[in-house]
Biopython code that builds the backbone (N, CA, C, O; Angstrom):
import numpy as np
from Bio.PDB.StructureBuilder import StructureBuilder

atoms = [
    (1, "UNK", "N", (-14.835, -60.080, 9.375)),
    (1, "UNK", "CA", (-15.669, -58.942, 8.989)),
    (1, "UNK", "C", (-14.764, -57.762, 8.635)),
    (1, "UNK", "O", (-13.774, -57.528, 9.328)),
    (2, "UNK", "N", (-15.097, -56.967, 7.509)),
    (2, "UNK", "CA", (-14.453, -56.019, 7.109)),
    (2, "UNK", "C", (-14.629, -54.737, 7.587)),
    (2, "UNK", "O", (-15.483, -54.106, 6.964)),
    (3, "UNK", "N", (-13.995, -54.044, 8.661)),
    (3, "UNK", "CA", (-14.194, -53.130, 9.255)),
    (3, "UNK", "C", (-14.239, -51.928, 8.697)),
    (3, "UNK", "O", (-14.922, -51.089, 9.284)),
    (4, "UNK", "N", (-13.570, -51.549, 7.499)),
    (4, "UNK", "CA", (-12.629, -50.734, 6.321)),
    (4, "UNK", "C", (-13.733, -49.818, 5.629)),
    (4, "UNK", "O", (-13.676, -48.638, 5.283)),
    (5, "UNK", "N", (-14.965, -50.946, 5.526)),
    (5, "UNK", "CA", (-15.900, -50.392, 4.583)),
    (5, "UNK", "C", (-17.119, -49.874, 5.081)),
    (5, "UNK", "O", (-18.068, -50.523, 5.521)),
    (6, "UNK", "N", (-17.011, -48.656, 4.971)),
    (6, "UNK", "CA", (-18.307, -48.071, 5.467)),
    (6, "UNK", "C", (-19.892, -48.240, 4.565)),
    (6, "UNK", "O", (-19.834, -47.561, 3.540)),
    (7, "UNK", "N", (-20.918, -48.794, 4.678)),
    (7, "UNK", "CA", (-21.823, -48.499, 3.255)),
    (7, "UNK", "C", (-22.613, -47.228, 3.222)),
    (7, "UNK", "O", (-22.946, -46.571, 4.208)),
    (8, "UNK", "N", (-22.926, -46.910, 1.712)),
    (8, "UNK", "CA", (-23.521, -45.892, 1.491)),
    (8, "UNK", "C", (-24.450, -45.649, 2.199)),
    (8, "UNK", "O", (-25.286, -46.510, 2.471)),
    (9, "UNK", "N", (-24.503, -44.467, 2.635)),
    (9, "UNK", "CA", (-25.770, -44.053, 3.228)),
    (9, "UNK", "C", (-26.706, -43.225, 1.967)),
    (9, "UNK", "O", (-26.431, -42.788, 0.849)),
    (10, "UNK", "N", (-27.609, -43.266, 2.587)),
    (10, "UNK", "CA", (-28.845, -42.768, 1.274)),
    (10, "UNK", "C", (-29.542, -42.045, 1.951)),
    (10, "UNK", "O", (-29.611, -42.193, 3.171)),
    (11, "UNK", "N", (-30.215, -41.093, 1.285)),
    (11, "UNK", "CA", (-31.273, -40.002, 1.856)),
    (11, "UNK", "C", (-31.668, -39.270, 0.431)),
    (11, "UNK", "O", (-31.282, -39.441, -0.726)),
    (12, "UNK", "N", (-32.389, -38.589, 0.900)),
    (12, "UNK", "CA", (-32.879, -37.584, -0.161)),
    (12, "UNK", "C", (-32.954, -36.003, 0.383)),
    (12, "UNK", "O", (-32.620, -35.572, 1.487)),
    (13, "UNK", "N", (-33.610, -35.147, -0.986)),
    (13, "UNK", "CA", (-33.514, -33.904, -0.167)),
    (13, "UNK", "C", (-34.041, -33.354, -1.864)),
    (13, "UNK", "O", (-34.275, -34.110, -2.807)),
    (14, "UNK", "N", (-34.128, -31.830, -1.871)),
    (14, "UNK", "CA", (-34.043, -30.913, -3.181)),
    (14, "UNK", "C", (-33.496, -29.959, -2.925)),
    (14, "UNK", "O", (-33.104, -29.754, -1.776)),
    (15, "UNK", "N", (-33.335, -29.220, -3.769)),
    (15, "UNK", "CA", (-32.540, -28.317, -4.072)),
    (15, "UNK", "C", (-33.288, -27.634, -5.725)),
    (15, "UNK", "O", (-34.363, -27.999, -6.202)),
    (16, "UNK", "N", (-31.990, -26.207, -6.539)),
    (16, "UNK", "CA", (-32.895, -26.005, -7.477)),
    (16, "UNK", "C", (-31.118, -25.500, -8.021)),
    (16, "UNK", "O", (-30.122, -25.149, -7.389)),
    (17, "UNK", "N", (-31.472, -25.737, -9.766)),
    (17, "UNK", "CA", (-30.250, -25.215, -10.205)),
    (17, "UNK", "C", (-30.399, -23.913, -10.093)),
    (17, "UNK", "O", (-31.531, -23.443, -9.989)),
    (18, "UNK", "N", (-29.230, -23.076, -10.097)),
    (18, "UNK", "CA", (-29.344, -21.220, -9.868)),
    (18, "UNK", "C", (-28.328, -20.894, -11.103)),
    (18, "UNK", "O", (-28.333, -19.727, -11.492)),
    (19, "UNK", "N", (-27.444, -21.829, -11.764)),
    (19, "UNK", "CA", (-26.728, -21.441, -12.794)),
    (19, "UNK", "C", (-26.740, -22.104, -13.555)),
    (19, "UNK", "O", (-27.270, -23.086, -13.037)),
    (20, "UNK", "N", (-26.411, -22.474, -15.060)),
    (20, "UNK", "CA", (-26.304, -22.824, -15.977)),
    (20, "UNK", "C", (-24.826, -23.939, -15.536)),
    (20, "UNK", "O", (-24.897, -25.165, -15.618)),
    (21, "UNK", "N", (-23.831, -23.343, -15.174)),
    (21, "UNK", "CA", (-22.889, -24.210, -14.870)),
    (21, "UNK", "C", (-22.893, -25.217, -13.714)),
    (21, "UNK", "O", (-21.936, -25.675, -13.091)),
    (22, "UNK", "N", (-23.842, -25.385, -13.619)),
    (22, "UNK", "CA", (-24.384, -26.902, -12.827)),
    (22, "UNK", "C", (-24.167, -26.398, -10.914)),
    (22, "UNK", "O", (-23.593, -27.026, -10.024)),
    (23, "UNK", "N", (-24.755, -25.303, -10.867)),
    (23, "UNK", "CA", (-24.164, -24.503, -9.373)),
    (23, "UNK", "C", (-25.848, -24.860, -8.866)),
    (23, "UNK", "O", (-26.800, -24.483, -9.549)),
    (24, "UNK", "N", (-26.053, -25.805, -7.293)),
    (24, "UNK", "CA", (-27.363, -26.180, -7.224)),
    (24, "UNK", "C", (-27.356, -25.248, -5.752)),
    (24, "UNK", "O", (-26.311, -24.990, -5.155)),
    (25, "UNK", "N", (-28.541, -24.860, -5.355)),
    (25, "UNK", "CA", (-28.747, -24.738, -4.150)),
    (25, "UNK", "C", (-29.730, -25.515, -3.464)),
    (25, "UNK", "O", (-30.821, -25.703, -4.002)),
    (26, "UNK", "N", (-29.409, -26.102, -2.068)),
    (26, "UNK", "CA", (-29.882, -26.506, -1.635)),
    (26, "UNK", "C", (-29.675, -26.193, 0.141)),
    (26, "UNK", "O", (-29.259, -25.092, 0.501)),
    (27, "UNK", "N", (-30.042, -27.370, 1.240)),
    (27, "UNK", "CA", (-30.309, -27.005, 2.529)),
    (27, "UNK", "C", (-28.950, -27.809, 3.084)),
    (27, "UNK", "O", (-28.592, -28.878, 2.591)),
    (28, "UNK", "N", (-28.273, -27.169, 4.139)),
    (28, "UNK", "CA", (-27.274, -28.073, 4.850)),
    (28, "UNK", "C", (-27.356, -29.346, 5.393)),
    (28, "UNK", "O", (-26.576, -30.284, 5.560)),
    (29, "UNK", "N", (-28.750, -29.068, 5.666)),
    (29, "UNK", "CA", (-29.393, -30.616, 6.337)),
    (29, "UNK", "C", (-29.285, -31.940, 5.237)),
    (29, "UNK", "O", (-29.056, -33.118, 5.507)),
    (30, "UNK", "N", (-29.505, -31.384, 4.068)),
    (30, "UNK", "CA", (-29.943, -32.287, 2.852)),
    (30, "UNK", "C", (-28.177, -32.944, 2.612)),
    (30, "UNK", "O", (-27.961, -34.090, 2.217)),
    (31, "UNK", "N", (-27.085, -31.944, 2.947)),
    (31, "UNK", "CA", (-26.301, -32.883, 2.694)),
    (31, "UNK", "C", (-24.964, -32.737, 3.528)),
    (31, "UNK", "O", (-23.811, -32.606, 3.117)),
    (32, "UNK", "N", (-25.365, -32.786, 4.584)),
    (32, "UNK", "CA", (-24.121, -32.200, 5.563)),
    (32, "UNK", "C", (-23.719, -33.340, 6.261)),
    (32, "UNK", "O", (-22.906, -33.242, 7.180)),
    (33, "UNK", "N", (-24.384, -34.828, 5.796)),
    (33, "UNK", "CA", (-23.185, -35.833, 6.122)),
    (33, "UNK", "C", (-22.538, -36.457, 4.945)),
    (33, "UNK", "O", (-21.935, -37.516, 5.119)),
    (34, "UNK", "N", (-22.603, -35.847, 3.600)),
    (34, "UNK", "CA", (-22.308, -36.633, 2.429)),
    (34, "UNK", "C", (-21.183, -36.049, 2.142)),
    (34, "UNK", "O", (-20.938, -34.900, 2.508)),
    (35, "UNK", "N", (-20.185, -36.939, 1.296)),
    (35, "UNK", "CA", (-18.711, -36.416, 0.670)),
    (35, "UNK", "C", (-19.381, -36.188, -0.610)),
    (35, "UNK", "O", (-19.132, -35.092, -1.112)),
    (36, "UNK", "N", (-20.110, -36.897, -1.211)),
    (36, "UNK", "CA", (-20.854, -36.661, -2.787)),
    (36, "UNK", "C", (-22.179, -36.899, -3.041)),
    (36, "UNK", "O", (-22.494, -38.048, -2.730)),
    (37, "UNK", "N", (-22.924, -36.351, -3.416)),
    (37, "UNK", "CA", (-24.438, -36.904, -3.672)),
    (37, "UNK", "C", (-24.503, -36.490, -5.449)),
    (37, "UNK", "O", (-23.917, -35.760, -6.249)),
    (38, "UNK", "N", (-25.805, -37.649, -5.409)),
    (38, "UNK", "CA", (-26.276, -38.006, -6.809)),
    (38, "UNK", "C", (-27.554, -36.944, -7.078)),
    (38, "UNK", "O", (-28.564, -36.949, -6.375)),
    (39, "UNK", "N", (-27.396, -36.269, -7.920)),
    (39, "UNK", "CA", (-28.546, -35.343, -8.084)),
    (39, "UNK", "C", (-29.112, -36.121, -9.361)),
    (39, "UNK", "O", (-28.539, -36.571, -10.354)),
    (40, "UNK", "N", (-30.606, -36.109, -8.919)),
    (40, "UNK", "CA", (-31.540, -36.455, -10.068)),
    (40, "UNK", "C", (-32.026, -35.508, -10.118)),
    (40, "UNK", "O", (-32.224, -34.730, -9.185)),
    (41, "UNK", "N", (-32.506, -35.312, -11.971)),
    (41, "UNK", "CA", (-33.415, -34.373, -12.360)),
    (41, "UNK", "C", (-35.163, -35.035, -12.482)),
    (41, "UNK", "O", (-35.615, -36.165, -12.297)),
    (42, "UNK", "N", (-35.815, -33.711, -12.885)),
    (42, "UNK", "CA", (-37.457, -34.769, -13.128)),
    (42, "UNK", "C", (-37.182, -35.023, -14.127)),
    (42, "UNK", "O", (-38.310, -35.470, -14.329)),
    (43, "UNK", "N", (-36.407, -35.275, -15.607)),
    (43, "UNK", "CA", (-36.358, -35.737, -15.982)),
    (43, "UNK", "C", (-35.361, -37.000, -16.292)),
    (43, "UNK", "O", (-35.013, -37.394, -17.405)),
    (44, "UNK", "N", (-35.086, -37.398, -15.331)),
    (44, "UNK", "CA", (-34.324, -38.483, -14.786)),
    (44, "UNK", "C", (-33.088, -39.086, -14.730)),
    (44, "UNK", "O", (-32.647, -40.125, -14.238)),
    (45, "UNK", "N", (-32.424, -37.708, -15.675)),
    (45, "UNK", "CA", (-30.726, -37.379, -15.704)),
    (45, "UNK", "C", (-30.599, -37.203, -14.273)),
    (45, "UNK", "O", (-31.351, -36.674, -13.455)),
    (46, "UNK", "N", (-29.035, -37.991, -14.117)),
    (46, "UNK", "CA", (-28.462, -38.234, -12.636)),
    (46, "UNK", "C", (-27.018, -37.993, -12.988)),
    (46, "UNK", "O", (-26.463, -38.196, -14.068)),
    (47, "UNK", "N", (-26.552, -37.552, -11.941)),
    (47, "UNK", "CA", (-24.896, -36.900, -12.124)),
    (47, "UNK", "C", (-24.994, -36.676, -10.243)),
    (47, "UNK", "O", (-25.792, -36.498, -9.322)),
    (48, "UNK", "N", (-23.538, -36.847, -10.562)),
    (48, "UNK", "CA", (-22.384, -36.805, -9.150)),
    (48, "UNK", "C", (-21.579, -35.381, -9.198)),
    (48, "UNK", "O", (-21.174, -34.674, -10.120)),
    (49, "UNK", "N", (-21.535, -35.286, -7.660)),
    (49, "UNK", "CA", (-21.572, -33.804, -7.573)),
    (49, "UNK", "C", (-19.901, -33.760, -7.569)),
    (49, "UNK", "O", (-19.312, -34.827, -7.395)),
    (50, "UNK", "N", (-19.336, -32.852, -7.710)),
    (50, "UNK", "CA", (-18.066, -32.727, -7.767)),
    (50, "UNK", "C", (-17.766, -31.994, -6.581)),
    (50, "UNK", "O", (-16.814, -32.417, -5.925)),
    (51, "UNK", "N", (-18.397, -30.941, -6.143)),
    (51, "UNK", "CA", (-18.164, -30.305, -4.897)),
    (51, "UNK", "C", (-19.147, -30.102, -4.012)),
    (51, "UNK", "O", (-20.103, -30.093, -4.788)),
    (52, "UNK", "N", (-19.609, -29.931, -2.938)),
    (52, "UNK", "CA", (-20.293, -29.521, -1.675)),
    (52, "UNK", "C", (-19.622, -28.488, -0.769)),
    (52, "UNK", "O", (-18.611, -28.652, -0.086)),
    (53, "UNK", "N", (-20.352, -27.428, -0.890)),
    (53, "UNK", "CA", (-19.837, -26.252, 0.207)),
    (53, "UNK", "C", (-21.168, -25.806, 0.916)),
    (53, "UNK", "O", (-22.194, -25.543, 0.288)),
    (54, "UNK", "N", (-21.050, -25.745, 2.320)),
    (54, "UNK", "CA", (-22.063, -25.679, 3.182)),
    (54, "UNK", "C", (-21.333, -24.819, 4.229)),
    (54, "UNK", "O", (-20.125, -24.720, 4.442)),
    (55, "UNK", "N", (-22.668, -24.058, 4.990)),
    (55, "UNK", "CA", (-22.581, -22.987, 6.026)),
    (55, "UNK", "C", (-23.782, -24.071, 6.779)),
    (55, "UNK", "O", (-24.848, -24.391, 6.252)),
    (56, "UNK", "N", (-23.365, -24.451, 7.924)),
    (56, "UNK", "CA", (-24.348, -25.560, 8.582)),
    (56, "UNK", "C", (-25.528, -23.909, 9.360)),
    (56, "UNK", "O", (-26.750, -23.975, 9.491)),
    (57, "UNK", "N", (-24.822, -22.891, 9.656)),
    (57, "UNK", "CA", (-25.044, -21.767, 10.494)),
    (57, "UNK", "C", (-26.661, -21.162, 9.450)),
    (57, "UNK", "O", (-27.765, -20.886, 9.919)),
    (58, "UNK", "N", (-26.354, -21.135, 8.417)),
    (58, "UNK", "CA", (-27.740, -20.455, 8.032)),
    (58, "UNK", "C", (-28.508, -21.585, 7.139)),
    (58, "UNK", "O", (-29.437, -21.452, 6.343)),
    (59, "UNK", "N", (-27.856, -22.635, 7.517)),
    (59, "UNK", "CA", (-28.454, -24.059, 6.693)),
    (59, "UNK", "C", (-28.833, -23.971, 5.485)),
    (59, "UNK", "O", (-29.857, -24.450, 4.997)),
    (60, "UNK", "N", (-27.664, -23.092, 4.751)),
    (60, "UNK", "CA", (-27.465, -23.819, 3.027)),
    (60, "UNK", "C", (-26.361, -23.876, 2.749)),
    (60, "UNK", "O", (-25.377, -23.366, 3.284)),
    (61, "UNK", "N", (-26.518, -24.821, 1.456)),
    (61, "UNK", "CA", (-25.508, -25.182, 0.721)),
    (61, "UNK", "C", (-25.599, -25.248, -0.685)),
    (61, "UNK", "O", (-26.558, -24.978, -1.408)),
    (62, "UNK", "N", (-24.233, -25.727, -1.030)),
    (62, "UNK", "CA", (-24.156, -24.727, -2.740)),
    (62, "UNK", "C", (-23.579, -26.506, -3.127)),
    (62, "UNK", "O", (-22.817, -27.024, -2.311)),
    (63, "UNK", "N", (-24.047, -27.388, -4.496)),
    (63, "UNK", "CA", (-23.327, -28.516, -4.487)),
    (63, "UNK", "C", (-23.432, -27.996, -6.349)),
    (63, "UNK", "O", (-24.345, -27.592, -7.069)),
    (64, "UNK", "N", (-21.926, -28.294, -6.548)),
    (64, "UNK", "CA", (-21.440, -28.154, -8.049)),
    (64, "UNK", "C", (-21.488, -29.453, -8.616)),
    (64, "UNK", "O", (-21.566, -30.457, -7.909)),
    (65, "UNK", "N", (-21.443, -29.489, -9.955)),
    (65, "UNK", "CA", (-21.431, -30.435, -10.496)),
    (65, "UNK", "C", (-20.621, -30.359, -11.663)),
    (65, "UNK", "O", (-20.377, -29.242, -12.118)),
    (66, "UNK", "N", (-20.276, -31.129, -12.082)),
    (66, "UNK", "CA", (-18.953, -31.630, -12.913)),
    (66, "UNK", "C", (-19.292, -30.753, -14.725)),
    (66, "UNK", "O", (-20.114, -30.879, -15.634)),
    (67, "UNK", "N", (-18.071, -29.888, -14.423)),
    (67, "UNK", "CA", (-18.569, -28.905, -15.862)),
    (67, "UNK", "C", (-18.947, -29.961, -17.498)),
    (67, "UNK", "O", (-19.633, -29.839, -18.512)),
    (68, "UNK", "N", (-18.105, -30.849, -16.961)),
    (68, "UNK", "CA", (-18.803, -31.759, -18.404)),
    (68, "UNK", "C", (-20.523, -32.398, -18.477)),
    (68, "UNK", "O", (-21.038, -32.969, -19.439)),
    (69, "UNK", "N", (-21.121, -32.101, -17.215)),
    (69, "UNK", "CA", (-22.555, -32.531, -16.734)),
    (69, "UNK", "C", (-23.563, -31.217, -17.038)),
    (69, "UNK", "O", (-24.776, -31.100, -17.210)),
    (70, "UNK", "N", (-22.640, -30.467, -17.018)),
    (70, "UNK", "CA", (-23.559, -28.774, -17.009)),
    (70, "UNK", "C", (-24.030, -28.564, -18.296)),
    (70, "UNK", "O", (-23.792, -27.497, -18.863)),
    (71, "UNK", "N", (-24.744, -29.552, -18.894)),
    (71, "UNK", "CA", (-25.562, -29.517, -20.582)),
    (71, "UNK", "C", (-26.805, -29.375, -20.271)),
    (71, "UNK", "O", (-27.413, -30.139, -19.521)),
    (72, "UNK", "N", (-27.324, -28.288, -20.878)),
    (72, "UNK", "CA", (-28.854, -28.124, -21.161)),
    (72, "UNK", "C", (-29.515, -28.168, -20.124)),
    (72, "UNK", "O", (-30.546, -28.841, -20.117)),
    (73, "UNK", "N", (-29.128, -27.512, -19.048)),
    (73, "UNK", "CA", (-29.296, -27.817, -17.128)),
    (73, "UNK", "C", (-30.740, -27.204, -17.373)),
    (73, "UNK", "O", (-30.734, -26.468, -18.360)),
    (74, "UNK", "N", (-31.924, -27.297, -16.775)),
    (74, "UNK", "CA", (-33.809, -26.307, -16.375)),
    (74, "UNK", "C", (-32.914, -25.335, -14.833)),
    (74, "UNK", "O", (-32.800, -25.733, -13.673)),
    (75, "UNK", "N", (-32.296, -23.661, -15.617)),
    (75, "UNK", "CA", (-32.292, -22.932, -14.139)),
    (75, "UNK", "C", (-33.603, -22.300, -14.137)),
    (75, "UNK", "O", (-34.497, -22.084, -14.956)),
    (76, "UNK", "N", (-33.332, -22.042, -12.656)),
    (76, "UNK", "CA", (-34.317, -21.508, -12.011)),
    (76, "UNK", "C", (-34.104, -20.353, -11.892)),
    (76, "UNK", "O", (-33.018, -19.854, -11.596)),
    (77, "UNK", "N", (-35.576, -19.531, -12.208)),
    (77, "UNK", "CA", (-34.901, -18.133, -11.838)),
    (77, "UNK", "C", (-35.392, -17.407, -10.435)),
    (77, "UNK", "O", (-36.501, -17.443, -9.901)),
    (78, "UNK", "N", (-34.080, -16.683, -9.991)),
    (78, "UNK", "CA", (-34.432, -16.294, -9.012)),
    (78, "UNK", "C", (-35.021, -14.519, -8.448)),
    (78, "UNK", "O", (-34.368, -13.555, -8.847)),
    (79, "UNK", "N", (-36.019, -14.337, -7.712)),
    (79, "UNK", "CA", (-36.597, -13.399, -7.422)),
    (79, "UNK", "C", (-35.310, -12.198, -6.879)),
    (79, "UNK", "O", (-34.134, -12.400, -7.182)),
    (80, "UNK", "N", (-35.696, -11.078, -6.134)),
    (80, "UNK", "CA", (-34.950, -9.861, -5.702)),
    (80, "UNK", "C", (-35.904, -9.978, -4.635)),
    (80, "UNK", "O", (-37.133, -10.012, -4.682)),
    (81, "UNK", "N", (-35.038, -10.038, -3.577)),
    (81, "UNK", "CA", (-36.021, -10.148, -2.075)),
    (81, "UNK", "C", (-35.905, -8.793, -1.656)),
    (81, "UNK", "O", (-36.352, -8.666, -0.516)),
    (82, "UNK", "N", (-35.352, -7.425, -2.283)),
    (82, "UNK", "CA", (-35.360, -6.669, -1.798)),
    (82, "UNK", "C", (-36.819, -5.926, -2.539)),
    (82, "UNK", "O", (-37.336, -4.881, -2.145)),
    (83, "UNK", "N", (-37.182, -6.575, -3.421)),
    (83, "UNK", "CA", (-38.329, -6.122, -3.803)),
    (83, "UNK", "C", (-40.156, -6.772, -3.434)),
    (83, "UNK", "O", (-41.323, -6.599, -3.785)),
    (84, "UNK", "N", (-39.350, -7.538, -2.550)),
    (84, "UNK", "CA", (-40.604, -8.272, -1.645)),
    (84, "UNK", "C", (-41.228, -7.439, -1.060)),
    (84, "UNK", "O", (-40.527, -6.486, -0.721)),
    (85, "UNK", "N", (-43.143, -7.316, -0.549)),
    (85, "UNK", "CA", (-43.200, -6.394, 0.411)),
    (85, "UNK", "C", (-43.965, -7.606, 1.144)),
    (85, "UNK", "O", (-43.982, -8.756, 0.707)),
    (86, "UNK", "N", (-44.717, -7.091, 2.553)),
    (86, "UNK", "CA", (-45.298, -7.805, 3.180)),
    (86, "UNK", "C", (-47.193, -7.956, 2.511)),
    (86, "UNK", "O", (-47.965, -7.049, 2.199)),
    (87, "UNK", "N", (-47.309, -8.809, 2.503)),
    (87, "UNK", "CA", (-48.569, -9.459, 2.303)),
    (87, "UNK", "C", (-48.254, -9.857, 0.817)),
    (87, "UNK", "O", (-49.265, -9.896, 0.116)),
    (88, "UNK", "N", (-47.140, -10.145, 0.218)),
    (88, "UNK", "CA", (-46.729, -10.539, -1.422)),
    (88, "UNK", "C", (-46.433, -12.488, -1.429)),
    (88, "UNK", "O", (-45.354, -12.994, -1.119)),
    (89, "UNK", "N", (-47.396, -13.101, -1.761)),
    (89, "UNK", "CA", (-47.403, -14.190, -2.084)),
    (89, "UNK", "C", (-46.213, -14.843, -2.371)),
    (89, "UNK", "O", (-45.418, -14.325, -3.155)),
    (90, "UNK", "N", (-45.850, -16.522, -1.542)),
    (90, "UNK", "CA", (-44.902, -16.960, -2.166)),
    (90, "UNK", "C", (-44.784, -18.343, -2.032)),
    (90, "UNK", "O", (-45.443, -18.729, -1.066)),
    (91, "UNK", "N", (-44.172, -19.297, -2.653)),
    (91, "UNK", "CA", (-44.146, -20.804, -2.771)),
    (91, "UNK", "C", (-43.091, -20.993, -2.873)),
    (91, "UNK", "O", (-42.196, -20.449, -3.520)),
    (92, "UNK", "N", (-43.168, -22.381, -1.749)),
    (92, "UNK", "CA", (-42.183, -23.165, -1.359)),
    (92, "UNK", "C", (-42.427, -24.679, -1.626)),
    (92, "UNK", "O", (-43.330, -25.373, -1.160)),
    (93, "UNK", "N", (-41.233, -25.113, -2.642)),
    (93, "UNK", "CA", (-40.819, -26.231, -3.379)),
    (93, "UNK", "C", (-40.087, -26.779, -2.882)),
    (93, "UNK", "O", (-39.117, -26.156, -2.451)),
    (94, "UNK", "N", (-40.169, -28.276, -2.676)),
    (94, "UNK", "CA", (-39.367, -29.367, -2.237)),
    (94, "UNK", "C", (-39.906, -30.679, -2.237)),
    (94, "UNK", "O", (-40.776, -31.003, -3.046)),
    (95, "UNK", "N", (-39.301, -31.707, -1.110)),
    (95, "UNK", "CA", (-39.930, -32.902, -1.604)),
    (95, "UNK", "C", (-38.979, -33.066, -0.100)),
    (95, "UNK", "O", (-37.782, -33.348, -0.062)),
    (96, "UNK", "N", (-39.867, -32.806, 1.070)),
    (96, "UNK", "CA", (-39.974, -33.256, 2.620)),
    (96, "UNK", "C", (-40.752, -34.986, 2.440)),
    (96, "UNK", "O", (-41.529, -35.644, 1.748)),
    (97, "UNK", "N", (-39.980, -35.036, 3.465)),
    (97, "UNK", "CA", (-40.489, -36.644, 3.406)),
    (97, "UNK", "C", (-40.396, -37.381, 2.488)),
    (97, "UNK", "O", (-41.082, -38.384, 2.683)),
    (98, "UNK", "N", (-39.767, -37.397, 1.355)),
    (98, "UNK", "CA", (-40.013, -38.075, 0.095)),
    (98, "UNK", "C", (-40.798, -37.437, -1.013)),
    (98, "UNK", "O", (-40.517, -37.564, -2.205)),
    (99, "UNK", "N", (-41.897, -36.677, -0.491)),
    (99, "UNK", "CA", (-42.890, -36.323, -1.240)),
    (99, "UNK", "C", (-42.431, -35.300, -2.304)),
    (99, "UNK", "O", (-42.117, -34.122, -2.136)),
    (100, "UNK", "N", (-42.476, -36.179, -3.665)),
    (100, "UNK", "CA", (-42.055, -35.344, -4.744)),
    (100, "UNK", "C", (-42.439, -33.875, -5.598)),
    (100, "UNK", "O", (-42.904, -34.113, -6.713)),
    (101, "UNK", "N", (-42.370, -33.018, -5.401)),
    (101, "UNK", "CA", (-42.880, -32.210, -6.795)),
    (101, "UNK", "C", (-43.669, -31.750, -4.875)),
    (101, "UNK", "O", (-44.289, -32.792, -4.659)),
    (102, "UNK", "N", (-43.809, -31.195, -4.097)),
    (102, "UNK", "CA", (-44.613, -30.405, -2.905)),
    (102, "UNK", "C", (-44.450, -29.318, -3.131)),
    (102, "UNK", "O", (-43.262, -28.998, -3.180)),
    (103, "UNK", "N", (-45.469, -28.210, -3.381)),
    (103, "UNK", "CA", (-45.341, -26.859, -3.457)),
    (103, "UNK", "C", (-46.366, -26.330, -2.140)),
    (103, "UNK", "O", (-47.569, -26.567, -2.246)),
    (104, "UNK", "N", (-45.904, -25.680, -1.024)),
    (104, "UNK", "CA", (-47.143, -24.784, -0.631)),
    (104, "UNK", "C", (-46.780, -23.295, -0.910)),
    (104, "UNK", "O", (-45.917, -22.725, -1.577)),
    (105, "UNK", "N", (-47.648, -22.973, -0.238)),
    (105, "UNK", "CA", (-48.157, -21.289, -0.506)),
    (105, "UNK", "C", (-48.236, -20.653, 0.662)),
    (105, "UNK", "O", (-48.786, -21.159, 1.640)),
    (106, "UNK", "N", (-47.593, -19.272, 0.666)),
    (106, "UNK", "CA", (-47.786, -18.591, 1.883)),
    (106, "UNK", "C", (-48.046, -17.081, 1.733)),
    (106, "UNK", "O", (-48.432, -16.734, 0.617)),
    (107, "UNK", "N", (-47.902, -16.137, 2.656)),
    (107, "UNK", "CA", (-47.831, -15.257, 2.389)),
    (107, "UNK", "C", (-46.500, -14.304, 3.258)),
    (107, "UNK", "O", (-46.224, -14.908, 4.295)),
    (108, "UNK", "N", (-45.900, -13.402, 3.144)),
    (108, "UNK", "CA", (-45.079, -12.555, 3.522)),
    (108, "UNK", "C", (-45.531, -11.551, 4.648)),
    (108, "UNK", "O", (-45.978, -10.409, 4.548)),
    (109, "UNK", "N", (-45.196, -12.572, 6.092)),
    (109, "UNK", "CA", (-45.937, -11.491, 7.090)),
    (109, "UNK", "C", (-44.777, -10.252, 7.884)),
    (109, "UNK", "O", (-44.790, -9.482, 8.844)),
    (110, "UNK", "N", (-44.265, -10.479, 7.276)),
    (110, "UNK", "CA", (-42.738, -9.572, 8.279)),
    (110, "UNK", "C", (-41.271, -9.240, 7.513)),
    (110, "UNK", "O", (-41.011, -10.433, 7.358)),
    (111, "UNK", "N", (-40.756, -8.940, 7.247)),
    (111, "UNK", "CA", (-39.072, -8.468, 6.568)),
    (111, "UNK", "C", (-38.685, -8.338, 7.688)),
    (111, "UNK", "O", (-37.521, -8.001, 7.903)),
]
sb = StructureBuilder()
sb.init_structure("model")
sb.init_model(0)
sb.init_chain("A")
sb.init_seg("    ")
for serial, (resi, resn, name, xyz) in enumerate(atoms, 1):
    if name == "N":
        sb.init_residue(resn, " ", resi, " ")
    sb.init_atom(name, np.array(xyz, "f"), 0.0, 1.0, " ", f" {name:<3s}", serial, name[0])
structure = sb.get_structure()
């Protein structure tokens, strides 16, 4: 038996692009036992990450992807939380459990 070879482990998780140059954010949990993960898009382009940098402490992480992959990336744009107030609507995207494309809805009870 070959002791040498560890096999892939698999999981899932999301994340959202934040730059054009293939810069993703996502949760520490989603990849804080991986050396590389495969990001799929919804439209079903897949690419290997070139880097993973994680803060396990506020549980995110930042995973890059290979500047020759960074074509025609869907970013996301992101809000100014300093312009949040309390009772201002907001949704949260991911895919817990598997479950693809999950959006709920909340509201902003505290800063």
């Amino acid at each position: 038996e070959d002791l040498s070879r560890t096999p892939a482990q698999t999981g899932f998780g999301s994340g959202a692009i934040i730059d054009s140059k293939g810069i993703i954010l996502t949760n520490n949990h989603v990849v804080e036992d991986a050396g590389a993960v495969i990001v799929q898009l919804q439209d079903g382009r897949e690419f290997e990450s070139s880097d993973i940098v994680r803060d396990p402490k506020s549980d995110v992480a930042v995973v890059r992807l290979k500047p020759e992959d960074a074509v025609d990336l869907p970013v996301a744009k992101l809000g100014d939380s300093t312009k949040m107030e309390i009772g201002d609507w907001v949704l949260a995207m991911g895919s817990p459990f598997g479950l693809r494309g999950s959006v709920t809805k909340g509201i902003i009870s505290a800063k």
